[in-house]
C-alpha positions as CSV (number, residue, x, y, z in Angstrom):
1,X,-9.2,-0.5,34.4
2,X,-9.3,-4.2,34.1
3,X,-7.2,-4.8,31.8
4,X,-6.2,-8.2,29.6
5,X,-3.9,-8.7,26.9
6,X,-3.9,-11.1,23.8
7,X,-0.6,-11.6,22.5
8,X,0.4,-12.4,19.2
9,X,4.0,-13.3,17.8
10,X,5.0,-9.3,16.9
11,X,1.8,-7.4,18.2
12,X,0.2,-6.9,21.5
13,X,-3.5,-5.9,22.0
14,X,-4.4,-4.2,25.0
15,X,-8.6,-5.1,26.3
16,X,-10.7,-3.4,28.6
17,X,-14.3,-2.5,29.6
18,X,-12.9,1.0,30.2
19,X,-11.5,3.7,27.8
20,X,-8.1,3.5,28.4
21,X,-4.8,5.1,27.0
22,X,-1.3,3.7,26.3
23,X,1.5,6.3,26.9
24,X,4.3,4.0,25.3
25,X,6.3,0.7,25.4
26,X,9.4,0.3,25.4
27,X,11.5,-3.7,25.5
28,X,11.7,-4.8,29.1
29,X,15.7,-5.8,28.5
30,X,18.3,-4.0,26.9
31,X,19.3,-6.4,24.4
32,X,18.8,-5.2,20.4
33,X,17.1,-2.2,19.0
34,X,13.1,-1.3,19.5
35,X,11.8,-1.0,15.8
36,X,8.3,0.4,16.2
37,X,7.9,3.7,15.5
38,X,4.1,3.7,16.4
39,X,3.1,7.2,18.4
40,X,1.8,7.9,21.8
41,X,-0.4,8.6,23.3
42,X,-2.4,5.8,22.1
43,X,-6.3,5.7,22.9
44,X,-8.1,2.6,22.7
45,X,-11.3,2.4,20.7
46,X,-14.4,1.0,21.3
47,X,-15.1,-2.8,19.0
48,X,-18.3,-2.8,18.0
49,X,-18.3,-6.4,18.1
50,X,-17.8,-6.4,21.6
51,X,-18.3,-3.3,23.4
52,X,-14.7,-3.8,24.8
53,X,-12.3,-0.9,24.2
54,X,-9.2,-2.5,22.1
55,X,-5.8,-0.7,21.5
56,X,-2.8,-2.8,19.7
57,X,0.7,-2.6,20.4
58,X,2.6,-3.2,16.6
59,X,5.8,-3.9,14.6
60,X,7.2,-5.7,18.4
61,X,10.0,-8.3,18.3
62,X,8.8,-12.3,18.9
63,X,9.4,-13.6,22.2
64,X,10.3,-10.5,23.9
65,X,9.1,-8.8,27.0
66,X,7.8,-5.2,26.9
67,X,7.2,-2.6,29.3
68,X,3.9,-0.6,28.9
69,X,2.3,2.3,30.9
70,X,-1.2,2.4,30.4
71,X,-3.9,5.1,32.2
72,X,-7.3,5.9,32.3
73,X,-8.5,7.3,28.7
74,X,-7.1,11.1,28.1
75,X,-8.7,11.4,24.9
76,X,-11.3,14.0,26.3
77,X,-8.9,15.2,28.8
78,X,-7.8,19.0,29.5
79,X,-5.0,17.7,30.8
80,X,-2.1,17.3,28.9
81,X,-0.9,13.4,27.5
82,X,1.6,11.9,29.4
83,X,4.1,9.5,27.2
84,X,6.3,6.6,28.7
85,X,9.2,8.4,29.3
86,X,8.1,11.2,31.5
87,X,5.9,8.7,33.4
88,X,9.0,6.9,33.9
89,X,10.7,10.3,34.9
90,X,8.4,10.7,37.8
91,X,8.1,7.0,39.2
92,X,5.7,4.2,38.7
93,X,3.4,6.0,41.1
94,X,2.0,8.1,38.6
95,X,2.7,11.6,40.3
96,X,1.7,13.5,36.8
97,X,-0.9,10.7,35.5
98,X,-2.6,7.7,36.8
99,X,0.0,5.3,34.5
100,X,0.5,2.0,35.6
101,X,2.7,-0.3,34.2
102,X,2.7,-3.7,32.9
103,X,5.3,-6.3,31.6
104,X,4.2,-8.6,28.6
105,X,6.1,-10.7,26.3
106,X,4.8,-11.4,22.7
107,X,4.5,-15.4,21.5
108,X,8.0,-17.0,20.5
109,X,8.2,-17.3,16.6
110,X,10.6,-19.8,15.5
111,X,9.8,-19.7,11.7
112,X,12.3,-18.5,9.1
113,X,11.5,-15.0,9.7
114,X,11.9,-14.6,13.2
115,X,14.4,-12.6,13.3
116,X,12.5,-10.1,11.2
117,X,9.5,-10.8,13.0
118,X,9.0,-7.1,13.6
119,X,9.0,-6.4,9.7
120,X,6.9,-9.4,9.0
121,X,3.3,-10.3,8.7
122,X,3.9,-13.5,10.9
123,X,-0.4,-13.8,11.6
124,X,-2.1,-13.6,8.2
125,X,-5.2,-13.3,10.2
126,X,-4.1,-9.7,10.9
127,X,-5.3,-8.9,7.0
128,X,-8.9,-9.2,7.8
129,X,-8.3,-6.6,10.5
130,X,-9.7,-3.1,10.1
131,X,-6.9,-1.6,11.8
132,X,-4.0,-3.1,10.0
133,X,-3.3,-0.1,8.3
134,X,-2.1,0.9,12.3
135,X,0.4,-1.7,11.4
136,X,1.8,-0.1,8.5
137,X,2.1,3.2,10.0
138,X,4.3,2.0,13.0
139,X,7.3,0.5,10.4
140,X,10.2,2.1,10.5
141,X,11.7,-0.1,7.3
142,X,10.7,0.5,3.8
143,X,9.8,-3.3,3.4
144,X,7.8,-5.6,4.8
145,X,7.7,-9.5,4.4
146,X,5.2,-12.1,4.4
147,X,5.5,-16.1,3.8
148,X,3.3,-17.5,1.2
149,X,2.0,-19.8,4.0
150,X,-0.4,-22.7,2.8
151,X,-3.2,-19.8,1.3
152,X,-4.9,-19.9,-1.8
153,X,-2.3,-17.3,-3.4
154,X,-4.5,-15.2,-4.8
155,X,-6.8,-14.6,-2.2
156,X,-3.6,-13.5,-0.1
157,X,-2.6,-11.0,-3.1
158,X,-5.6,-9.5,-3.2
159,X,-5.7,-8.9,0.6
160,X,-2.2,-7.3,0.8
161,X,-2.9,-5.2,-2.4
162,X,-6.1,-4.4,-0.4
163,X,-3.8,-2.6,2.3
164,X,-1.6,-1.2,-0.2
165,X,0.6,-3.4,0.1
166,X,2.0,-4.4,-3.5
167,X,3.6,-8.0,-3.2
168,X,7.5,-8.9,-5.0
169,X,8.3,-12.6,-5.0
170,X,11.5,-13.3,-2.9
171,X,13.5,-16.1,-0.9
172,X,14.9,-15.6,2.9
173,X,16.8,-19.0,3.8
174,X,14.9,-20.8,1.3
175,X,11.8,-20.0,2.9
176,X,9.4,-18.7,-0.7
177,X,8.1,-15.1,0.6
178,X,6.6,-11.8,-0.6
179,X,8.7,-8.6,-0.1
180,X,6.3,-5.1,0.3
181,X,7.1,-2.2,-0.1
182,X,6.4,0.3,2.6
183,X,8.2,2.8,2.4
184,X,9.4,4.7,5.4
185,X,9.1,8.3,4.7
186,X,6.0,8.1,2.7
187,X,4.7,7.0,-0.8
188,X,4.9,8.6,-4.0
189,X,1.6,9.5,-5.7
190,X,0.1,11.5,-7.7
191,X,-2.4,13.5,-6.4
192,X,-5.8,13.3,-8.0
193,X,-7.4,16.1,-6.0
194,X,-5.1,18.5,-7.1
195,X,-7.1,21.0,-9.9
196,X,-6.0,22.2,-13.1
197,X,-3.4,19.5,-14.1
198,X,-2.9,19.9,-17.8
199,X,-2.4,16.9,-19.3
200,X,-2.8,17.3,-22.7
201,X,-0.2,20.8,-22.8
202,X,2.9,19.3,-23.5
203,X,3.4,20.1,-28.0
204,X,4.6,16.4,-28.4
205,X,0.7,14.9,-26.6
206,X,-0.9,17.0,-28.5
207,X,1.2,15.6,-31.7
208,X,0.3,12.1,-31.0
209,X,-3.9,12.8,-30.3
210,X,-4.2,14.8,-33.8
211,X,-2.1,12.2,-35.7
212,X,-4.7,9.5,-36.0
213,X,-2.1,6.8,-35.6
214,X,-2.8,5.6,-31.9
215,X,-5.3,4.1,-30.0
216,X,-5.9,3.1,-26.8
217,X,-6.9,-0.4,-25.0
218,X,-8.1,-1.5,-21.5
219,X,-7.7,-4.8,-20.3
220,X,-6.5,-5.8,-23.5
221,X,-5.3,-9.1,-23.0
222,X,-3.8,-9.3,-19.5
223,X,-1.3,-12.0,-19.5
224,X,0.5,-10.9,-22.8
225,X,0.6,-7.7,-21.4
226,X,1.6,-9.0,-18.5
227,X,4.6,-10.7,-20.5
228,X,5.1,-7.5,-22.8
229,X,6.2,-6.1,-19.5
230,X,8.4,-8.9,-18.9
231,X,10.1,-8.8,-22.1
232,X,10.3,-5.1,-21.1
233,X,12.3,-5.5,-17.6
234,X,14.6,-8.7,-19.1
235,X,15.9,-6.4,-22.0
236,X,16.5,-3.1,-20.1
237,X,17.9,-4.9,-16.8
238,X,18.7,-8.2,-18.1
239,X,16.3,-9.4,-14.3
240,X,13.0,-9.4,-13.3
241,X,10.8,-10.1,-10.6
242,X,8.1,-10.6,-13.4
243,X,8.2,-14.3,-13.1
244,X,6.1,-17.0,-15.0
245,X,4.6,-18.6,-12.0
246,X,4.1,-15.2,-10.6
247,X,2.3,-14.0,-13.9
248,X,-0.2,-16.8,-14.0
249,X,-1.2,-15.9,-10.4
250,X,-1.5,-12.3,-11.5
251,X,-3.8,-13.5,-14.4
252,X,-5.8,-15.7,-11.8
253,X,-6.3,-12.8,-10.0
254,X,-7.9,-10.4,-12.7
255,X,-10.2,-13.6,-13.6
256,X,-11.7,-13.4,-10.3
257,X,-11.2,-10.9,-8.8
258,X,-12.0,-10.6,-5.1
259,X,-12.3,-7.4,-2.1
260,X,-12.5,-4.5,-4.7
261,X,-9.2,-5.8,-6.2
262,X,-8.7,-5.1,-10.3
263,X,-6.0,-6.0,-11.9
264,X,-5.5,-3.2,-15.3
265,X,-3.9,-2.6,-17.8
266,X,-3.8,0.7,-20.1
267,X,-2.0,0.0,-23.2
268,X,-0.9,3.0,-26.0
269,X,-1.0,0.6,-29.5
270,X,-0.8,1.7,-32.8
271,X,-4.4,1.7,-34.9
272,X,-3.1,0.4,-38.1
273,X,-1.6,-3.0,-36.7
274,X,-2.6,-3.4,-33.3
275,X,1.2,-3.0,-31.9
276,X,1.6,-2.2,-28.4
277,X,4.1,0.5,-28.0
278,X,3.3,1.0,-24.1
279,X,1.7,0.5,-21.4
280,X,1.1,1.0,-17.7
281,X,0.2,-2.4,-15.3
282,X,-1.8,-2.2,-12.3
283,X,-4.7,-2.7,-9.7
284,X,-7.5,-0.4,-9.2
285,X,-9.3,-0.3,-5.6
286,X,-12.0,2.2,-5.4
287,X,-11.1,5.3,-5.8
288,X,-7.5,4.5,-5.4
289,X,-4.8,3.4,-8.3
290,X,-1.8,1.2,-7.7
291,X,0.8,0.8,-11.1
292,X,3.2,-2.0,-10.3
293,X,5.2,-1.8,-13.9
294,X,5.0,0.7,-17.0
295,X,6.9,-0.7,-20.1
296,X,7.6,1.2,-23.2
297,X,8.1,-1.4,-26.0
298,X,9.3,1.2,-28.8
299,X,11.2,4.2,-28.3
300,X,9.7,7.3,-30.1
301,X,11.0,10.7,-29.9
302,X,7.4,11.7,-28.8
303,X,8.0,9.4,-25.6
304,X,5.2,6.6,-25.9
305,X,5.8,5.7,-22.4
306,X,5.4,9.5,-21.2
307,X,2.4,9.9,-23.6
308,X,0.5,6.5,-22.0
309,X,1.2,7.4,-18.4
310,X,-0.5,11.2,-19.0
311,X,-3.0,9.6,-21.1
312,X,-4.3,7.6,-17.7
313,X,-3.7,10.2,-15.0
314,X,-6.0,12.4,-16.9
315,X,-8.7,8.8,-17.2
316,X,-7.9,8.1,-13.5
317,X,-8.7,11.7,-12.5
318,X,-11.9,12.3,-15.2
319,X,-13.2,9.0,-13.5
320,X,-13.0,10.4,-10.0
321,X,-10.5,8.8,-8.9
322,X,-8.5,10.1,-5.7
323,X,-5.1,8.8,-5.4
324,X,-2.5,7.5,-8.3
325,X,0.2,5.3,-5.8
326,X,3.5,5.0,-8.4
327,X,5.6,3.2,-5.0
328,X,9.0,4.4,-4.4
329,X,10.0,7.9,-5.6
330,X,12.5,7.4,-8.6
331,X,14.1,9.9,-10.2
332,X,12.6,9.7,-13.4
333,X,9.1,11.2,-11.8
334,X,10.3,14.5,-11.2
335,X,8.8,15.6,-14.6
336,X,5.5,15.0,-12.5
337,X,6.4,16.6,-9.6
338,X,4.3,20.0,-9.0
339,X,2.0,20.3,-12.0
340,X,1.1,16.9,-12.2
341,X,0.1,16.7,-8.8
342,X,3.4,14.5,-8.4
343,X,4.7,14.3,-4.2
344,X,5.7,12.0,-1.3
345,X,2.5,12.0,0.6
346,X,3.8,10.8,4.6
347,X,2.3,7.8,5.3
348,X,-0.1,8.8,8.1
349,X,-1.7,10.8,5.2
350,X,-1.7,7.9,2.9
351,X,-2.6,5.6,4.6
352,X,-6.0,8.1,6.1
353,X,-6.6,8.5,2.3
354,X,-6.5,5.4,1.2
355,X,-9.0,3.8,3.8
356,X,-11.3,6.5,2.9
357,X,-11.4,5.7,-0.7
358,X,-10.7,2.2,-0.9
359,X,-13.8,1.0,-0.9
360,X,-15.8,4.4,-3.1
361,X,-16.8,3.7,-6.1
362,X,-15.1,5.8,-9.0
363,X,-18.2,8.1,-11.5
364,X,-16.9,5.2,-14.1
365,X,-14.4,2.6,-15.2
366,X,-12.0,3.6,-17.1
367,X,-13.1,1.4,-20.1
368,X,-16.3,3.0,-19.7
369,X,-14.2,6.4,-20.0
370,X,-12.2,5.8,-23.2
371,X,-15.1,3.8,-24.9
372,X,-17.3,6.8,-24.5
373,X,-14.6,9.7,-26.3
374,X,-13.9,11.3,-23.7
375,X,-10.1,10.4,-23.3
376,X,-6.6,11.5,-25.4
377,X,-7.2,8.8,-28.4
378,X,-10.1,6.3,-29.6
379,X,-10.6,2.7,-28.1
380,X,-8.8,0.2,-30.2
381,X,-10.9,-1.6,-32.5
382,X,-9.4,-4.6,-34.1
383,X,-9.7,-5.2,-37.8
384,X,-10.4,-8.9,-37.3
C-alpha cells in the first residue's frame, strides 16, 4: 500500500497512493486508558490537493505508541469489514483480511496540558482542517480544551465557534485556556426542520403580541447586552464566566466578524422606555444558531424569558434556518422537548448537519425578518 504517517502530538494521519482502510488502533503498552472513541472501519479519502488518500487517527495520548491494522480499501467490498480485534483474533497474517499492522507513536507534548492531550486541541493548525469535525466525533469527554496560544483571540473564537465549538474562559496550572463543550452523548437543539411548531399557541404569547407594550431589537447594542447578561448570571449565581476581558473580545468579534461567524443578540424591551426585559445571546453560522446565554432581567408572570426565546425560534425557523444548538440539556428545556422540536441530536448527526449548513445562507437575517412585520412584536424604534 505504501504507506507513510505524519504524526502530530494527539492525532495520527495515515498517507497513501492507494485506497486503504484502518480496522482500529489500539495503545501499543498497557499502561492508562485508550480515550478515543472514533469507529472502524475507517476508509481513507481521496485529498484533492494531493491525490493522496488520507485517513487520521484522533483524540490519541502524546508520546505514546499505537498499534494499527491497516488493509487494502473495503469500502466497495462484498466482503464483510474486518475491525482490529478479530484481525488480531486470527494472527497478524491476515487469514480473514489482508491487515497488516504497524506501530507508531504520536510527538511528545510537554505543555500544560499534556496530560489531557487527548481532550485538547494541542495543534491549532487542526482548525483550518476540513475534517476536524472527525475530531469531535471521536471524544469520549463532554469537554474539550484549548490554550489561548499566542493568536489573535478573536480569530481563534471565531474558528472554534466555526466547528461548534462554543469557547468558556478557564485556568489549568496557571496555564490561561478555553474549555468546550462537547458533549458526549449528543447536543441539545432544537430542531428547525421539524413542521408545525406553534409558537405563538401558548394564551400568555399571545397576551404579550396583542398588548402593544413590547418590542423587539436585533443587535441592539452588543456589549451592554453583553453586560445585561452579566449582571444577569452575577445576581442569580453570584459567578460568571461572563468576564470583562472576555466581553470586549466578544464585542471585537461582532465588529469584524470573520468565517461566517455573527455574534447576535435578540432582545424583548419594552416600547414605552426602551427597557430590556430579556434577551437571548449568540452566534449565527449559516443556517445554523448557537445561544451561549439567555437572561431575563424582569420577572413577569407572562415569562419574558419564555416569551423572547419563542419569539426567535419562530425568526430562526421563518428565516430558514436549520439547526437551533442550546449546548447541554438542562432541565429547564423540557417545556421544548417534542412540540418545539426540542431533542439530543447524537453527535454523528450533529455534527453531519451542521457541516451541511454551516456555510448556507439563511432566505434572510433576522433583522431583516422583524424589520419587515413578519415576527411576534414590532422592531423597537427609539423615541430619541
Amino acid at each position: 500500500m505504501g504507506l507513510h504517517w505524519r504524526a502530530g502530538e494527539n492525532y495520527l494521519d495515515v498517507l497513501s497512493l492507494s485506497p486503504f482502510t484502518i480496522h482500529g488502533c489500539q495503545p501499543a503498552d498497557a499502561e492508562g486508558s485508550f480515550l478515543s472513541e472514533q469507529k472502524f472501519p475507517l476508509h481513507a479519502r481521496c485529498q484533492e490537493s494531493s491525490g493522496e488518500y488520507m485517513a487520521t487517527l484522533w483524540a490519541l495520548d502524546t508520546g505514546r505508541a499505537y498499534l494499527v491494522g491497516v488493509g487494502p480499501s473495503t469500502e466497495d467490498s462484498s466482503t464483510r469489514d474486518t475491525d482490529l480485534e478479530s484481525c488480531l483474533g486470527v494472527g497478524r497474517n491476515g487469514v480473514d483480511a489482508p491487515v497488516k499492522f504497524f506501530f507508531v507513536k504520536t510527538c511528545i507534548n510537554r505543555g500544560p496540558l499534556a496530560f489531557l492531550a487527548a481532550h485538547t486541541i494541542l495543534d491549532v493548525g487542526l482548525l483550518y482542517r476540513d475534517d476536524f469535525l472527525d475530531c469531535l466525533l471521536s471524544q469520549r469527554s463532554s469537554w474539550m480544551l484549548i490554550e489561548h496560544f499566542g493568536w489573535e483571540n478573536t480569530t481563534l473564537l471565531q474558528r472554534l465557534f466555526y466547528h461548534s465549538l462554543f469557547a468558556i474562559p478557564d485556568a489549568i496550572r496557571e496555564a490561561p485556556v478555553y474549555t468546550l463543550p462537547n458533549g458526549s452523548k449528543g447536543r441539545f437543539c432544537l430542531d428547525l426542520k421539524q413542521e408545525n411548531i406553534a409558537w405563538r399557541k401558548s394564551k400568555k404569547v399571545r397576551r404579550i403580541m396583542v398588548c402593544d407594550l413590547f418590542a423587539v431589537a436585533v443587535n441592539r447594542d452588543i456589549r451592554d447586552s453583553l453586560c445585561l447578561a452579566r449582571e444577569y448570571h452575577l445576581e442569580k449565581k453570584g459567578n460568571t464566566w461572563l468576564k470583562e476581558s472576555y466581553i470586549d473580545l466578544l464585542v471585537d468579534l461582532a465588529a469584524c466578524p470573520e468565517y461566517g461567524v455573527k455574534i447576535m443578540s435578540v432582545e424583548l424591551l419594552e416600547k414605552s422606555s426602551g427597557n430590556v426585559l430579556a434577551g437571548c445571546l449568540g452566534f449565527s453560522l449559516g443556517c445554523v444558531h448557537h445561544d451561549f446565554t439567555m437572561f431575563t432581567m424582569q420577572r413577569s408572570p407572562e415569562g419574558f424569558g419564555t416569551f423572547a426565546t419563542k419569539l426567535l425560534g419562530e425568526a430562526l425557523q421563518q428565516c430558514g434556518y436549520n439547526l437551533w444548538y442550546w449546548g447541554f440539556r438542562l432541565k429547564y428545556m423540557e417545556q421544548f422537548e417534542g412540540k418545539y422540536g426540542g431533542k439530543i441530536i447524537c453527535k454523528a448527526d450533529f455534527f453531519a448537519r451542521w457541516a451541511q449548513n454551516r456555510d448556507v445562507q439563511p432566505n434572510c437575517t433576522l433583522e431583516e425578518f422583524f424589520r419587515s412585520g413578519r415576527g411576534m412584536l414590532p422592531y423597537f424604534v427609539s423615541a430619541e
